[in-house]
C-alpha positions as CSV (number, residue, x, y, z in Angstrom):
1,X,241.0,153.7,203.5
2,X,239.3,156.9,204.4
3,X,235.2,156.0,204.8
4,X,233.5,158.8,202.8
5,X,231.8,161.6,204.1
6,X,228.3,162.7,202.6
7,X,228.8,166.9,201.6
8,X,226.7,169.2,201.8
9,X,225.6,171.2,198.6
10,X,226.3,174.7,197.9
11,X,223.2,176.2,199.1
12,X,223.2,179.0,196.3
13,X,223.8,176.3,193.4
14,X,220.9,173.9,194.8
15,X,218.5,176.9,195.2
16,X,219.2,178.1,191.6
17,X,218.8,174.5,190.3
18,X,215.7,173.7,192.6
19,X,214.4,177.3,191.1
20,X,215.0,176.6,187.9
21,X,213.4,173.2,187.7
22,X,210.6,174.3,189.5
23,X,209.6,177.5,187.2
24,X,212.0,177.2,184.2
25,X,212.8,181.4,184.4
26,X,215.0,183.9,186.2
27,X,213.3,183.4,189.7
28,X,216.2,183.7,192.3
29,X,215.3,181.7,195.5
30,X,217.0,183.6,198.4
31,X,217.1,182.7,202.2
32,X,218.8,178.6,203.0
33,X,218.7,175.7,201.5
34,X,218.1,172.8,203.7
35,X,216.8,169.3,203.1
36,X,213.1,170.3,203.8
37,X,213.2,172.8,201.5
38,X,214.6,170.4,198.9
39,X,211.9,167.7,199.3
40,X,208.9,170.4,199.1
41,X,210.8,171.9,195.8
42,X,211.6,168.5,194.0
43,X,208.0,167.5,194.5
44,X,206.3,165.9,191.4
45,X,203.3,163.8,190.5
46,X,204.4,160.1,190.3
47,X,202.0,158.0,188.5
48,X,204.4,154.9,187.6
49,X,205.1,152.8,190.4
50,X,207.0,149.6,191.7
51,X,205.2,146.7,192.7
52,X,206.9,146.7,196.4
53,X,204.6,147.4,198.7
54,X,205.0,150.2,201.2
55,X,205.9,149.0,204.8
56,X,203.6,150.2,207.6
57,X,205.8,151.5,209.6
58,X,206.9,154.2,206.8
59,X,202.4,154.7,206.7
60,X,202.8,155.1,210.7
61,X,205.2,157.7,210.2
62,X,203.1,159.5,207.3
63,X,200.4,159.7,209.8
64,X,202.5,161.0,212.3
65,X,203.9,163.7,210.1
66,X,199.9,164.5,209.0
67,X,198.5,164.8,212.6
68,X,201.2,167.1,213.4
69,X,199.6,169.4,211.1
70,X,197.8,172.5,212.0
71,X,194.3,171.8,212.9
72,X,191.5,174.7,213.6
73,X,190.7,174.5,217.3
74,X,192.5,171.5,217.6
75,X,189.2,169.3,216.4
76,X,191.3,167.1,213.9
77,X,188.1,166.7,212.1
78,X,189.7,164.1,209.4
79,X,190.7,160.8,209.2
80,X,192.2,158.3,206.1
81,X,191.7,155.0,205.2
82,X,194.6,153.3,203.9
83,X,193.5,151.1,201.2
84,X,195.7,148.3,200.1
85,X,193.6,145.2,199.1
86,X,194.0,145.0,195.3
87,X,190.2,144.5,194.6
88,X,189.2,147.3,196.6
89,X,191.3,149.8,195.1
90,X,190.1,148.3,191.6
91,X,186.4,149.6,192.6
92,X,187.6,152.7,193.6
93,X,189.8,153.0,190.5
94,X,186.4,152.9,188.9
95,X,184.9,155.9,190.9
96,X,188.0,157.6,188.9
97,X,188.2,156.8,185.9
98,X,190.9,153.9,186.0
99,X,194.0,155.6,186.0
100,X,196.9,153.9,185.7
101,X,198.5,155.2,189.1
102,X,196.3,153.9,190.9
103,X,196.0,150.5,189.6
104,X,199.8,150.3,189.8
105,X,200.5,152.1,193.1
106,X,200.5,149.3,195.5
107,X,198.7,152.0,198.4
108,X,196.0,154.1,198.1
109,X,194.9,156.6,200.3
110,X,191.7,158.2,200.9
111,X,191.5,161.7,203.0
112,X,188.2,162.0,204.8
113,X,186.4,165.6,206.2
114,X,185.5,163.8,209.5
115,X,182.6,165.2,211.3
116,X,181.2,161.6,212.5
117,X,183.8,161.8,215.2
118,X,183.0,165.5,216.7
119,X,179.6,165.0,216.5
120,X,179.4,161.9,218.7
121,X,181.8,163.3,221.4
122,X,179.6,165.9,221.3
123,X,176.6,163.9,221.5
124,X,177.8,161.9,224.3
125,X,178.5,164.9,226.7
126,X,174.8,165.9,225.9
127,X,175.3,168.7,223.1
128,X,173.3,169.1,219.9
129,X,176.4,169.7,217.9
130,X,174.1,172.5,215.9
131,X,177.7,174.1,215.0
132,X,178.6,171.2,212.5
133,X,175.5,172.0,210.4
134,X,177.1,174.9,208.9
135,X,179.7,175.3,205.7
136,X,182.2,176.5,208.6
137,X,182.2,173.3,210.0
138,X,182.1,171.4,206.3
139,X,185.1,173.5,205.6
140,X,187.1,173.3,208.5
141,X,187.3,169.1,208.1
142,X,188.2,169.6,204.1
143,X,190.9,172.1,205.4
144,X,192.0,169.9,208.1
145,X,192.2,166.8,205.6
146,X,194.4,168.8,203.1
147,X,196.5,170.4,205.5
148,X,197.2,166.5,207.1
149,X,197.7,164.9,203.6
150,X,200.1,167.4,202.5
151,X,202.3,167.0,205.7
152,X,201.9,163.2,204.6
153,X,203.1,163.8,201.0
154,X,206.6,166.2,202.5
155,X,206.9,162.9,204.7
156,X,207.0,160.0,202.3
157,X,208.5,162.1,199.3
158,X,211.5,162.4,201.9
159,X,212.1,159.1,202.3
160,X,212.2,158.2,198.6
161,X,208.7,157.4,197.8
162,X,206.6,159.2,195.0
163,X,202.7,160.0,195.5
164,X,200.1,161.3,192.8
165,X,196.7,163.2,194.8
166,X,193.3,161.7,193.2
167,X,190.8,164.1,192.8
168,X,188.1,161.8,191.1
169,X,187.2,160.1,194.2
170,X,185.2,162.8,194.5
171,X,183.2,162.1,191.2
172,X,181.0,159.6,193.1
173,X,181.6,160.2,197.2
174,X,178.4,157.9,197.7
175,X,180.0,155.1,196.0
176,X,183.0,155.5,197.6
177,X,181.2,155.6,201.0
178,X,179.5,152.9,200.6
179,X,182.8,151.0,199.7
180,X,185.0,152.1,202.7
181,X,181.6,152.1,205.3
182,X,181.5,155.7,205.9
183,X,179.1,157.0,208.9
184,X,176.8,160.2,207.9
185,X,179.0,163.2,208.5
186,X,182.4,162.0,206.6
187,X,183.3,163.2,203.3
188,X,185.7,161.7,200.7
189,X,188.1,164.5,200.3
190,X,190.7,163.1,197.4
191,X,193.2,160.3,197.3
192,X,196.3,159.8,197.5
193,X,198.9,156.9,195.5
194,X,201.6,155.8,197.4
195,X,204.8,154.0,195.9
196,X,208.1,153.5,195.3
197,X,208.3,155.1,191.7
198,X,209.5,153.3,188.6
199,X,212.9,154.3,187.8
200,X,212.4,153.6,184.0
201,X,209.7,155.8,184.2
202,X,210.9,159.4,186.3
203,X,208.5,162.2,186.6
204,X,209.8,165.4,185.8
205,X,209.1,168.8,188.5
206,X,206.5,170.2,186.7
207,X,206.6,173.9,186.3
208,X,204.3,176.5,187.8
209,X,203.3,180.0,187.5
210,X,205.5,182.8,187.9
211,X,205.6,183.8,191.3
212,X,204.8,187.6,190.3
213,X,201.1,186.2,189.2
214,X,200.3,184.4,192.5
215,X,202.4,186.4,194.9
216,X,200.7,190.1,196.4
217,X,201.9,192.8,198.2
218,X,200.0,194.3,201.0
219,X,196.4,194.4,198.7
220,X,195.5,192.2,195.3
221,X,196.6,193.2,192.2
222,X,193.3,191.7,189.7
223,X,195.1,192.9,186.3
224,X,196.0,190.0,184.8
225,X,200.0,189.6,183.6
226,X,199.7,188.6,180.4
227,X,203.5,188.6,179.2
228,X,203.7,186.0,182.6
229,X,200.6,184.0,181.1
230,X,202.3,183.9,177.4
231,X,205.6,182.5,179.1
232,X,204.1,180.1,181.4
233,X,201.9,178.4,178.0
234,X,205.9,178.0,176.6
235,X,207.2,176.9,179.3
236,X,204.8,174.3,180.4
237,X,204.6,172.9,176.5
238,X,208.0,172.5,176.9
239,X,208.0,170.5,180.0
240,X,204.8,168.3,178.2
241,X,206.8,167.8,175.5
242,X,209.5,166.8,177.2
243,X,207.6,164.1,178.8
244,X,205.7,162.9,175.8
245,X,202.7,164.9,177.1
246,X,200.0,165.9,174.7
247,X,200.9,169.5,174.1
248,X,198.2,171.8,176.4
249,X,198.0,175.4,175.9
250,X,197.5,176.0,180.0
251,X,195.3,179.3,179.5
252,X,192.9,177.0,177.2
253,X,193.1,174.3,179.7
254,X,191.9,176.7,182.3
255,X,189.2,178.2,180.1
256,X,188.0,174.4,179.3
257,X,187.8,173.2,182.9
258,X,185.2,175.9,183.9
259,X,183.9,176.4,181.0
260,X,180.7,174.7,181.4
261,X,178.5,172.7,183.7
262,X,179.9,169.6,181.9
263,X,183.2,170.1,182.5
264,X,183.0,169.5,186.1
265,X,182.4,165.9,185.1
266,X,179.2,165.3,187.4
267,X,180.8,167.0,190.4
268,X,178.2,170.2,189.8
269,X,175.9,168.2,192.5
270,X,178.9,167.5,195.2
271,X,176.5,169.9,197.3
272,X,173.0,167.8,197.3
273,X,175.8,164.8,197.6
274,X,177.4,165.9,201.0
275,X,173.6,166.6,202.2
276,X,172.7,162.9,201.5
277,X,176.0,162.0,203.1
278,X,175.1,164.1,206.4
279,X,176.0,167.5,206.0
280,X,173.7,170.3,206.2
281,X,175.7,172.8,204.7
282,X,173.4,175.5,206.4
């Protein structure tokens, strides 16, 4: 009996299909399909999970795949904590508003802006470190986090696990400092779950803006495309529909979220917070 042999797809079919998932319109994806490409495509938010819990080799790996992201002067002014006792994340589940993803994801990771490190290399080779008092610096270790966790995220989503990024963390970074024993000069960036996702419960790709809103040639174009906006709020209540999804209208949803001091959900002070936390933001 001939073994079988794995076949590669046709690379014009995947691209349409991987197009169409991803923005649900006539956008035509040129260039090759390859497996990278894929992964980053299919990417979703996966906020059911399986109990199994992620072995540390594949977190090894993860890291690997985030530290070989770019890093501005090669500081690598980040670091995570990989948070896996069930009563820690619980507390920090709290910081965010219990959400189910991450009581259920059996991993939790938390990015870090990592100036502690820097600063006491610095420090020990007789230097003031006066450069990491300024936003540049503040900046640079929230860039460098992202950058690294989304390297992470192409990493595990290739090998079959789903993650879900956690914004809220930063709805209390003192409390969450105090629960992972951060040193003045580290800020809680966002989370990240980490899981094998619940096959009973699939996430669909959920669909973005056209690419002629967020894509410009040579100099901005500020008009905004209001027959893309109108076709974006359809197709997006289609996809929330579609996965029993309280039906948004996204231009409202974007209107709410800023409208007010309010709706920032406490987070209008993350500025006096990363002061208290060590960062001068000069």
């Amino acid at each position: 009996m001939t073994p079988s042999v794995a076949t590669k797809p046709d690379e014009s079919d995947r691209l349409r299909e991987l197009a169409g998932e991803r923005y649900r319109n006539d956008q035509r994806l040129g260039g090759r399909w390859n497996e990278t490409v894929d992964t980053i495509l299919s990417h979703r938010s996966v906020r059911h999970y399986l109990p199994t819990p992620v072995p540390s080799e594949t977190v090894e790996l993860a890291i690997a795949a985030a530290q070989s992201a770019p890093s501005s002067s090669n500081l690598q002014a980040w670091s995570v904590v990989a948070v896996e006792d069930a009563d820690r994340r619980s507390r920090l589940n709290a910081v965010a508003g219990n959400q189910r993803q991450i009581a259920q994801a059996p991993l939790l990771l938390i990015w870090l802006a990592d100036l502690a490190r820097p600063r006491a290399i610095a420090t020990e080779r007789g230097s003031t470190a006066e450069g990491l008092d300024y936003v540049e610096s503040f900046l640079l270790g929230v860039i460098d986090a992202a950058l690294a966790a989304q390297n992470a995220v192409v990493a595990l989503e290739s090998l079959g696990l789903g993650t879900c990024y956690i914004g809220a963390i930063r709805n209390d970074p003192e409390t969450v400092s105090r629960e992972l024993g951060l040193p003045d000069g580290v800020f809680p960036v966002f989370g990240l779950t980490v899981g094998f996702p619940d096959p009973a419960v699939p996430a669909g790709v959920k669909p973005r803006l056209p690419q002629t809103t967020v894509l410009h040639r040579e100099t901005y174009d500020g008009e905004l495309p209001e027959e893309d906006l109108a076709d974006y709020n359809r197709v997006l209540q289609s996809f929330q529909s579609e996965q029993a999804m309280p039906l948004i209208d996204w231009t409202d949803q974007v209107r709410n979220r800023i409208a007010t001091v309010e709706s920032l959900k406490g987070r209008h002070v993350l500025g006096d917070v990363a002061r208290r936390l060590g960062f001068k933001l000069k």
